[in-house]
C-alpha positions in Angstrom: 108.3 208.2 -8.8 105.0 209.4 -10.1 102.0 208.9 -7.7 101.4 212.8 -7.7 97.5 213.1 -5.0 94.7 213.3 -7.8 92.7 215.5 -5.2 93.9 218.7 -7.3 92.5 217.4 -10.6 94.2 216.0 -13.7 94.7 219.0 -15.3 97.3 219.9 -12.6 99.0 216.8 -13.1 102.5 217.4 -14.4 103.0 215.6 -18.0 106.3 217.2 -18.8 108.2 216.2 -16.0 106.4 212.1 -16.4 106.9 212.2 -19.5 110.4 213.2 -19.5 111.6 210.2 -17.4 109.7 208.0 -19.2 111.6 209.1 -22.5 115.1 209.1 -20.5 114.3 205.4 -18.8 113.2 204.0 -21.9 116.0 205.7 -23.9 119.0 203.8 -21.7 117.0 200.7 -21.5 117.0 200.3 -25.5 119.2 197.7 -26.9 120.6 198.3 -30.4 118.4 195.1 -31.5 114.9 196.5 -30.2 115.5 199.7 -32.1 112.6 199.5 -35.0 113.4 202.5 -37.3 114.9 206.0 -37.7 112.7 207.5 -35.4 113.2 205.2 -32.3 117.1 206.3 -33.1 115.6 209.2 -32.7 113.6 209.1 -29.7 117.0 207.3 -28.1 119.4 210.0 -29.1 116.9 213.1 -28.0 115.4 210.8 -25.4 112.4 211.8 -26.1 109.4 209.7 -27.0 106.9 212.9 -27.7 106.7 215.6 -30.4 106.2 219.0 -30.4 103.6 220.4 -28.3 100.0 221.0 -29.7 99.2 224.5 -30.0 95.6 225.7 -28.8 94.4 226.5 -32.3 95.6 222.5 -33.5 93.5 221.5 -30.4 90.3 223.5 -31.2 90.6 222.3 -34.8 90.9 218.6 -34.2 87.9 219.2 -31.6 85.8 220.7 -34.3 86.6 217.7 -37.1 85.5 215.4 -34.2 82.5 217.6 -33.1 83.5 217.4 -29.1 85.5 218.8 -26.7 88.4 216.5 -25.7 88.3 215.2 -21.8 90.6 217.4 -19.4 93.7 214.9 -19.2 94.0 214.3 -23.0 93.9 217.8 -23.8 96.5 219.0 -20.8 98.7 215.9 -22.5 98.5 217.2 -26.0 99.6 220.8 -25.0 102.7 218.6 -24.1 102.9 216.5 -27.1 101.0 216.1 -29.9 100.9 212.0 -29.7 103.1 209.5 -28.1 105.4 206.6 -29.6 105.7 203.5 -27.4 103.3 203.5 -25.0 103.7 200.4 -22.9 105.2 197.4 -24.9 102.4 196.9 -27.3 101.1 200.3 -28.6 104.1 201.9 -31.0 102.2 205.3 -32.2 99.5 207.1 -30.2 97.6 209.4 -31.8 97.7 213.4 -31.5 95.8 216.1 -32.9 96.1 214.9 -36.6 95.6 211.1 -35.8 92.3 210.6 -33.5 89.6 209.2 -35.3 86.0 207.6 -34.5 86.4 204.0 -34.3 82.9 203.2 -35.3 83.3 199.3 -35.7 86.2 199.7 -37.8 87.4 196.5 -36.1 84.1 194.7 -35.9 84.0 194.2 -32.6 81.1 195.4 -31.9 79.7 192.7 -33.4 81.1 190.4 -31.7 80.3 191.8 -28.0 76.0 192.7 -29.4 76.2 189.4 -30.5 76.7 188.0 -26.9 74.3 190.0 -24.9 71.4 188.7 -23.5 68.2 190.7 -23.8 68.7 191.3 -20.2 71.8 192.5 -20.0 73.0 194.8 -17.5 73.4 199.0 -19.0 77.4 198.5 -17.6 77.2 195.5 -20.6 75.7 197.4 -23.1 78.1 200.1 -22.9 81.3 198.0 -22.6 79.5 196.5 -26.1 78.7 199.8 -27.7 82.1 201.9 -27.3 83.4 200.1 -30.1 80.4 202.2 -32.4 81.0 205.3 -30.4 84.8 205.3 -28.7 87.6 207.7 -30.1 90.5 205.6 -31.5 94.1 206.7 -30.4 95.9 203.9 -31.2 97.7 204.3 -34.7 100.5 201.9 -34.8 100.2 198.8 -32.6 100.5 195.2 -31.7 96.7 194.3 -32.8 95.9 196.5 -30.1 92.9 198.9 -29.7 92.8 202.3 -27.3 89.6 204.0 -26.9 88.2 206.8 -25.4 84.6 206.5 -24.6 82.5 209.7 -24.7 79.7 208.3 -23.1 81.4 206.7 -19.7 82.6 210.6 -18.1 83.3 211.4 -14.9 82.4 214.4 -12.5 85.4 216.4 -13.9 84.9 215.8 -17.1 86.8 213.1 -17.6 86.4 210.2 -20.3 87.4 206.2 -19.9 89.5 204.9 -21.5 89.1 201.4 -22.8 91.7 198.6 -24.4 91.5 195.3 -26.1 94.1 193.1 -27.6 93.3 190.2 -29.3 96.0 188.2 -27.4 95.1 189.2 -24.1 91.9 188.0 -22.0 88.1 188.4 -23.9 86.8 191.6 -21.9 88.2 195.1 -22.7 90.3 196.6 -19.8 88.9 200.0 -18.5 90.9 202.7 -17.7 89.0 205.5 -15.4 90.9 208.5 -17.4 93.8 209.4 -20.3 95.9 209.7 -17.4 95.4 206.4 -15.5 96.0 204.7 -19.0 99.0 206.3 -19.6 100.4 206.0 -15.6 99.5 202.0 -16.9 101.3 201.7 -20.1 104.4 203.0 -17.7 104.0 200.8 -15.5 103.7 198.2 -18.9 107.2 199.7 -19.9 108.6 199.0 -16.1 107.3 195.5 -15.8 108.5 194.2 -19.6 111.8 195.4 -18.9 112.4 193.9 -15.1 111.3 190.8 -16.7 113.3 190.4 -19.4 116.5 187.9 -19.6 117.5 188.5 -22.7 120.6 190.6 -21.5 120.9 194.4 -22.7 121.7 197.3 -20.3 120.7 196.7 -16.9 117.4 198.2 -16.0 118.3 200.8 -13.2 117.0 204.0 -13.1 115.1 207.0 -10.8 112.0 204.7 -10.9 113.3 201.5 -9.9 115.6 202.8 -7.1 112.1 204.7 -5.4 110.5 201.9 -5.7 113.0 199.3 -4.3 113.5 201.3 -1.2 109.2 201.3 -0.8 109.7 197.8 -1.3 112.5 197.6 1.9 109.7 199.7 3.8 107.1 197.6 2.9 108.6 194.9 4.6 109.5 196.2 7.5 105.8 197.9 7.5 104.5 194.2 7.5 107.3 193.1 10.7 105.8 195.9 12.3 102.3 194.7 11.7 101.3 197.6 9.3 100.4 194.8 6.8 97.8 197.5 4.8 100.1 200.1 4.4 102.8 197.2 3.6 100.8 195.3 0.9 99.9 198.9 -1.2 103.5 199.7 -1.4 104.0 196.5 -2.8 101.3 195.9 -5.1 102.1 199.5 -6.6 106.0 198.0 -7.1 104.5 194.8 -8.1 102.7 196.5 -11.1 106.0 198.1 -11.9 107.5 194.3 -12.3 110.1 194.8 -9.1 111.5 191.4 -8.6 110.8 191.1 -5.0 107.4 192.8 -4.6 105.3 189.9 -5.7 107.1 187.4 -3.2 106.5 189.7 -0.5 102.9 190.7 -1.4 101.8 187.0 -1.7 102.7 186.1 1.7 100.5 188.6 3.1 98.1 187.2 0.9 98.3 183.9 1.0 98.0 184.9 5.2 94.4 186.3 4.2 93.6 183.0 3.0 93.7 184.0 -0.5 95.1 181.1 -2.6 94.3 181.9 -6.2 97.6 183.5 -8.0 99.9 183.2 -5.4 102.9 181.8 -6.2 105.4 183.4 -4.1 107.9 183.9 -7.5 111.4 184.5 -7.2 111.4 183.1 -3.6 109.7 179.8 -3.3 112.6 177.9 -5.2 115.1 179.6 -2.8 116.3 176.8 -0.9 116.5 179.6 2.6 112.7 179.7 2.2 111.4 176.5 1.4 110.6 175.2 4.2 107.7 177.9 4.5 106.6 178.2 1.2 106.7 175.2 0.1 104.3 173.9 2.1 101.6 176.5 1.5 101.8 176.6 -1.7 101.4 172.7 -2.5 98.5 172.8 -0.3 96.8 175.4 -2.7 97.8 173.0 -5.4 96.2 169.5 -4.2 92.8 172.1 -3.3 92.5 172.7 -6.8 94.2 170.7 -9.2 95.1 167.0 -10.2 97.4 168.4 -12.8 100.7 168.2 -10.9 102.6 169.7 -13.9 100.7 173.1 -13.1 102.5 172.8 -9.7 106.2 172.3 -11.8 105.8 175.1 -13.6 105.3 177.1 -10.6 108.8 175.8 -9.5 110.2 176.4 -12.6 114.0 177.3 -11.9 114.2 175.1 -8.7 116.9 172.0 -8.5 116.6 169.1 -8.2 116.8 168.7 -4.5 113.8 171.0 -4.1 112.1 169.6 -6.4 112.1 165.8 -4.5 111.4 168.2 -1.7 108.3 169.6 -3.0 107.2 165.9 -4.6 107.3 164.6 -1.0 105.3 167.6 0.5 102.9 166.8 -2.4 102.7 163.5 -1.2 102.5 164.3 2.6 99.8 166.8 1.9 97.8 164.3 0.4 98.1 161.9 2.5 97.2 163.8 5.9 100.1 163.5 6.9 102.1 166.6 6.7 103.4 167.9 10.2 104.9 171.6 10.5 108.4 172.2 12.0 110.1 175.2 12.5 113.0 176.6 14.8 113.1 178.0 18.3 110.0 179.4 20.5 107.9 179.6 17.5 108.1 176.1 16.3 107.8 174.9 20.1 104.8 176.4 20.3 103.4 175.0 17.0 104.3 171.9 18.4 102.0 172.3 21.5 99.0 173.7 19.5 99.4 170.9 17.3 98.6 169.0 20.0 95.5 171.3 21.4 94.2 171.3 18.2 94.4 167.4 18.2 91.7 167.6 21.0 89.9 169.8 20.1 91.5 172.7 21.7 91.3 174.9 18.6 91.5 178.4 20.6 93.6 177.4 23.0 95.7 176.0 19.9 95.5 179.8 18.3 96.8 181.6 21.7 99.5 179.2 22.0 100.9 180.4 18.1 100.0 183.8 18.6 101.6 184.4 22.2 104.9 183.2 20.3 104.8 185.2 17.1 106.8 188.0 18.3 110.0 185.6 19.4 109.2 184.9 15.4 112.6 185.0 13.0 112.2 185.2 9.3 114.7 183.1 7.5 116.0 185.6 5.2 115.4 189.3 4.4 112.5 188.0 2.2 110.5 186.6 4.5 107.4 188.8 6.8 105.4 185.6 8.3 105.2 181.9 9.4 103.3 180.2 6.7 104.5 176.3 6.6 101.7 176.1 9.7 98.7 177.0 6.6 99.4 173.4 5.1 99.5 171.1 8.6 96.2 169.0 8.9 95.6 170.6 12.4 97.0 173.6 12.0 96.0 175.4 9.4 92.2 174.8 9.9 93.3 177.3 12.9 93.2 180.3 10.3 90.0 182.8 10.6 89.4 186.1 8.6 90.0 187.8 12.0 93.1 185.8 12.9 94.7 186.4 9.9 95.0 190.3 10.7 95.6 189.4 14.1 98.5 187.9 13.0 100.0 189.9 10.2 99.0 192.8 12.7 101.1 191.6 15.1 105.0 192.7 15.6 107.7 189.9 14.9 110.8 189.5 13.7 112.7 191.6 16.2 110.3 194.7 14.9 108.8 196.7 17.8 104.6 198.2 17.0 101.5 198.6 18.5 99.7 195.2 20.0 97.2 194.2 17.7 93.5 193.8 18.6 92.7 189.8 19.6 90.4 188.2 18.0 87.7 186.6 19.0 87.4 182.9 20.3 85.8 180.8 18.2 84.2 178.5 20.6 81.2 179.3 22.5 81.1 177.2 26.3 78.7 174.6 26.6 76.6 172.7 23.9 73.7 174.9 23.0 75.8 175.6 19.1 74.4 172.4 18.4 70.7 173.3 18.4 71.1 176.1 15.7 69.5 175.3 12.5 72.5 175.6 11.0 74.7 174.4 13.1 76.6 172.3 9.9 78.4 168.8 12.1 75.4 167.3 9.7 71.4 166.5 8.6 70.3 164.1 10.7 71.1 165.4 14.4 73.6 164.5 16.0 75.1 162.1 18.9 77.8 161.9 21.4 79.3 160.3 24.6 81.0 162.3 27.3 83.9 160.3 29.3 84.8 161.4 32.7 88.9 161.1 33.9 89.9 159.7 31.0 92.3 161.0 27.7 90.9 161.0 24.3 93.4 158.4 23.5 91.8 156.0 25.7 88.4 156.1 23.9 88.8 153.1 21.7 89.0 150.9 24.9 85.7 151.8 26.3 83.5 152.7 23.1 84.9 150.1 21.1 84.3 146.3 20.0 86.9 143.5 18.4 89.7 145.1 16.5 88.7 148.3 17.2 89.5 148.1 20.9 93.2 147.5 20.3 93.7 149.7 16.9 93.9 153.3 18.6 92.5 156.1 17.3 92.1 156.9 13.8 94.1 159.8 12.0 92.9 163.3 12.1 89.9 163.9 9.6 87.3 166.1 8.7 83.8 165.4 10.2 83.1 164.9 6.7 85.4 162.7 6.1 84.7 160.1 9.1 81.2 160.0 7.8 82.8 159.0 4.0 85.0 156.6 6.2 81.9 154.9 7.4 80.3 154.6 4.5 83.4 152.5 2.8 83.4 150.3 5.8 80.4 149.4 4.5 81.0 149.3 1.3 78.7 152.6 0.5 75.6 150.6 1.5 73.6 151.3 4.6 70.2 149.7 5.9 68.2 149.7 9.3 69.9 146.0 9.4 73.4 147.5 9.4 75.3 147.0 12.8 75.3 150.9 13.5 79.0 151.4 14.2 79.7 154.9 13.9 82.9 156.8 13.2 83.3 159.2 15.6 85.0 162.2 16.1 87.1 162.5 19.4 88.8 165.5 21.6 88.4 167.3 24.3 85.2 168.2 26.3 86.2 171.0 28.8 88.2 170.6 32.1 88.6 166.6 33.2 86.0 165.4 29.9 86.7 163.4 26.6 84.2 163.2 24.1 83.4 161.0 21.1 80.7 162.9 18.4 79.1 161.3 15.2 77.4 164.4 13.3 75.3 162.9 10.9 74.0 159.7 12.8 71.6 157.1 11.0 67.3 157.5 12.0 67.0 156.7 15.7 65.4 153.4 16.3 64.0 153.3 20.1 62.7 150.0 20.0 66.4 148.2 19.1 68.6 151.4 20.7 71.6 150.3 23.2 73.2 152.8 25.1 76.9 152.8 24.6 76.9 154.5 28.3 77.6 151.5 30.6 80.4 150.4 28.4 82.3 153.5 28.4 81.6 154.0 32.1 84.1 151.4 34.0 85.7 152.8 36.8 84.0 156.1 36.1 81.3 157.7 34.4 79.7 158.6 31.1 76.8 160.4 29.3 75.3 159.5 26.2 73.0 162.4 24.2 71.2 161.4 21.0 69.2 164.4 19.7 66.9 166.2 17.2 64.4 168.5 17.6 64.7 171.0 15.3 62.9 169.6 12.6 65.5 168.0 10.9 63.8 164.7 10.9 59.6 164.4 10.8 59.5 162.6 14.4 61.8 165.0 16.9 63.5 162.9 19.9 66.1 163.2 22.7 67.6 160.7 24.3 70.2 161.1 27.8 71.8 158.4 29.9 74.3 158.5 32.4 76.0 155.5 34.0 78.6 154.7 36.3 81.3 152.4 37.7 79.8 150.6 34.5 76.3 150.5 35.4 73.1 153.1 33.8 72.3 155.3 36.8 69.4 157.0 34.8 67.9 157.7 31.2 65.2 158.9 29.6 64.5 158.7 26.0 61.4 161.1 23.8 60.6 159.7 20.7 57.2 159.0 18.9 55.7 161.5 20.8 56.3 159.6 24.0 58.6 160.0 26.8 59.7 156.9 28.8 62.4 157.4 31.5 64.6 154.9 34.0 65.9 155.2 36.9 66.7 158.8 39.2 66.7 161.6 37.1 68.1 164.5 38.9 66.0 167.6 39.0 68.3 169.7 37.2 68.2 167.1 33.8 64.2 166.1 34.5 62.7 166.0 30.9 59.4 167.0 32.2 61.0 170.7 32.7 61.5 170.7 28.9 58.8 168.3 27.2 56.3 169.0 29.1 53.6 168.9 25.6 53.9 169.2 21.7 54.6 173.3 21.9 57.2 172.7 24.2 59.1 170.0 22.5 60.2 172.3 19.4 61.6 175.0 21.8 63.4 171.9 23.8 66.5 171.6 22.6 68.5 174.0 23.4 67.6 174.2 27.1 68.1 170.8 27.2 71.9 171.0 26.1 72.4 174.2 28.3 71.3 171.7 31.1 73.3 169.0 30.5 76.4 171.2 29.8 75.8 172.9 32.9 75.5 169.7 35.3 78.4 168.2 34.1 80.5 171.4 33.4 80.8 170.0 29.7 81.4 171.4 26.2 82.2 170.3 22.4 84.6 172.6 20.5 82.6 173.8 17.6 85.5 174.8 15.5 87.6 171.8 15.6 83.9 169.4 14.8 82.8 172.1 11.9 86.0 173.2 10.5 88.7 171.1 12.0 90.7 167.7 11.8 90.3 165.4 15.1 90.7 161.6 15.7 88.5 158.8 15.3 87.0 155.8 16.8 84.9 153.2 15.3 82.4 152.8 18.5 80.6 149.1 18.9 76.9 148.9 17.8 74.9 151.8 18.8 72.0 148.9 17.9 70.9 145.6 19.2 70.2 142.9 16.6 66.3 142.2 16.0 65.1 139.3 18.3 63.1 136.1 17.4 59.8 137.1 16.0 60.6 140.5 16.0 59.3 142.3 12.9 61.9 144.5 11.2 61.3 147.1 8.5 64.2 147.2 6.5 65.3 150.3 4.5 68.4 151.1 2.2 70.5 153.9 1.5 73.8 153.7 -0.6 76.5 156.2 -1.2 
């Protein structure tokens, strides 16, 4: 196949021999119907789509009529053949010595493209806009097509861009960098017209599409082997050549990346053998982007009808939430389990657990290089990073031996000090949570909540986002300093022995009518409460900690309006006068302050699962005690 090194220069490049088996692979890929006159008979019989060679003098001539010297690759091509027919499947006649001619707005586009520029447009604009004054015409016979070469955009050897526009294709010229990369494309146009076409005539094997079917086979066992790079050039160079199973391959790797936008995984996603995996990631793209479910149908065009109900109840589940990822042996036992990490919060521990099981990984068929069902589970696929993504396709599977990839990094940092970045994104006005020694996540709604919710469990898995929406419905959209403050709260994990509960975008802090939730969630064991901002989010900064147990407050202290009132023992380690000790030090407080709280109760909040993540809820009892008799109460409103 041609992919001759350009490091020589294009003059070395060897037309004859490209052009050659382009004229014999078109010639046997010709049905009688498609030939258009005489001379494709012709070209079929001699299988040749060229004529004779332009002599030196024809050149010079045709260089003085134009008054320029033609760019390196045109001219090399010419001493070949003086013009072209059939390059690619929409230009019939390209132009040789006798045939080139100055466009100069013969087609009015130019026109059209000054019409649209700003008076601030970019030089790259003004020159797309102007090669249709200035640019060299080549195409003579064509399917309202335009080729251009642009004596103004030239490279460091010489070289000139070439330029196309049809009027059925997209609004913006394409760019070519040389004569040779446009004709290397309208080969590849000629490649990819015939492997897609179902209209019967001979069968479309040849030199060209054995090469690049066995680069395909190496691709994918490049990308078992975790040479996904080298993998996904091979087959985005086949896939431009319109091999059948490039595409499906390539998206994979791509859709691994976290790139949604155009992959379809074609020819394999209505395989029944791969459904299961493709399916799945594929609707999920869908419902991210469109409420048009007949753009997802056409994407299945082909499948039966049993896939079809298969891929209307993933839509379904996928909406819903409620989509859970199953696959066989070691690697769907350990999705399984980091399901259930992930759950509480557990997102790296979640990760390991898939990763660690990747190379007992089977594919289920020879068109299949990675897991990708996981991408469209609720809890799983908020796992996927940048970095975790080439950690995986980096990784060997599939009973393929390579080189261990690099691991990358975990995503949560120990502690709670995350939450006192500016931008620390659980919300905008601070942030609250409880911390429940000895007991499971599950058991939350028990102790933190009042009435129903006691007895209704935990919520499903949502976005912190999401709970906050959640909390707004309960209320019908409408909140005021009059609400019962009944937060919807995030639950999971909080390090070794630790549940937490976490509301990221909490309602103003209201000292005067604030009831700790600590005593309550502290029967038979103990609890900590932290209410906090002091990082400007809100014009008065405060901080509030309690800790109770075996039911009862042990200690608290609260810093709000400037003031700082405390109760009880406050142990040395936590004692607020260490970090509020004066206006100056209360801005800088509150990170030290969650370093010290994390650090006496060997705590932590996973910052993935909260920011990025889906974890249960609980709808805790009134944060707020209801106003008294006599007590003034300024009342403010906030809806939606």
């Amino acid at each position: 196949m041609v992919t001759e090194n350009r490091a020589t220069g294009t003059t070395d490049f060897d037309w004859r021999t490209f052009l050659l088996r382009w004229s014999g692979e078109w010639a046997d890929a010709l049905p009688d119907d498609e030939v258009r006159d005489a001379d494709d008979e012709a070209a079929r019989r001699s299988r040749w789509l060229g004529f004779p060679p332009a002599s030196e003098e024809r050149i010079a001539a045709m260089e003085k009529r134009l008054g320029r010297r033609m760019p390196p690759s045109y001219r090399s091509f010419l001493r070949v053949t003086d013009g072209w027919r059939h390059a690619g499947g929409f230009v019939w006649l390209l132009a040789g010595t006798a045939d080139a001619r100055w466009h100069d707005n013969a087609s009015g586009l130019a026109d059209l493209y000054e019409e649209y520029l700003e008076e601030d447009a970019e030089p790259e604009e003004r020159r797309e806009a102007g090669v249709w004054r200035r640019g060299l015409q080549l195409d003579v016979e064509s399917d309202a097509t335009y080729v251009l070469l642009d004596p103004e955009d030239v490279d460091e050897d010489g070289e000139w861009a070439v330029w196309t526009w049809a009027s059925w294709r997209a609004d913006a010229p394409e760019r070519h960098r040389d004569f040779r990369a446009f004709m290397e494309a309208m080969f590849r146009e000629f490649h990819s017209l015939r492997a897609h076409r179902t209209d019967g005539g001979p069968e479309f094997v040849n030199a060209t599409t054995r090469e690049l079917d066995a680069r395909v086979e190496e691709a994918r066992r490049d990308a078992l082997r975790g040479d996904w790079e080298t993998a996904l050039k091979k087959l985005d160079e086949a896939k431009g050549y319109g091999r059948p199973r490039a595409a499906g391959l390539g998206d994979q790797i791509r859709r691994m990346l976290g790139l949604t936008y155009m992959v379809y995984f074609p020819g394999l996603v209505t395989d029944p053998r791969y459904a299961s995996e493709l399916l799945p990631p594929l609707v999920a793209a869908h419902v991210g982007r469109s409420h048009d479910d007949s753009v997802l149908t056409y994407h299945l065009r082909g499948a039966d009808e049993a896939l079809m109900s298969r891929a209307r109840a993933t839509l379904d589940q996928v909406r819903a939430g409620t989509y859970r990822y199953t696959a066989p042996g070691p690697f769907g036992e350990a999705a399984d389990r980091a399901r259930e990490l992930a759950r509480r919060g557990d997102t790296d521990q979640a990760w390991r657990a898939l990763i660690d099981a990747l190379p007992l990984w089977q594919p289920l068929g020879p068109d299949h290089i990675a897991p990708l069902g996981w991408l469209a589970d609720p809890l799983l696929g908020p796992l996927l990073t940048p970095e975790r993504s080439r950690e995986l396709l980096s990784t060997p599977r599939g009973g393929e031996s390579g080189e261990a990839p690099s691991r990358a990094p975990d995503l949560d940092p120990p502690g709670l000090d995350w939450l006192a970045d500016p931008d620390h994104g659980t919300g905008r006005r601070g942030y609250r949570f409880v911390l429940v020694e000895g007991v499971a996540p599950e058991d939350l709604p028990g102790r933190l909540g009042d009435g129903d919710a006691q007895d209704a469990g935990l919520g499903k898995p949502v976005t912190i986002s999401e709970a906050r929406h959640q909390q707004l419905r309960g209320t019908g959209g409408v909140w005021s300093s009059s609400s019962s403050d009944r937060p919807v709260m995030a639950v999971g994990r909080a390090g070794a022995g630790w549940s937490f509960a976490f509301d990221g975008d909490p309602d103003p802090f209201t000292p005067e009518r604030f009831v700790s939730p600590a005593a309550a969630a502290a029967a038979a064991t103990r609890a900590v409460v932290v209410w906090a901002d002091l990082s400007g989010r809100r014009d008065e900064p405060f901080f509030h900690l309690s800790v109770a147990r075996d039911g009862v407050e042990e200690y608290a202290f609260t810093y709000a309006e400037g003031e700082l009132r405390r109760t009880g023992d406050v142990p040395p380690a936590l004692d607020p006068d260490r970090f509020l000790a004066g206006p100056a030090a209360v801005a800088e407080a509150e990170r030290p302050l969650l370093r010290a709280v994390a650090e006496h109760f060997g705590v932590r909040l996973p910052r993935h699962a909260l920011l990025n993540g889906r974890l249960p809820t609980v709808v805790s009892r009134s944060w707020t005690r209801p106003p008294e008799d006599g007590e003034a109460l300024f009342v403010w409103t906030r809806v939606g």
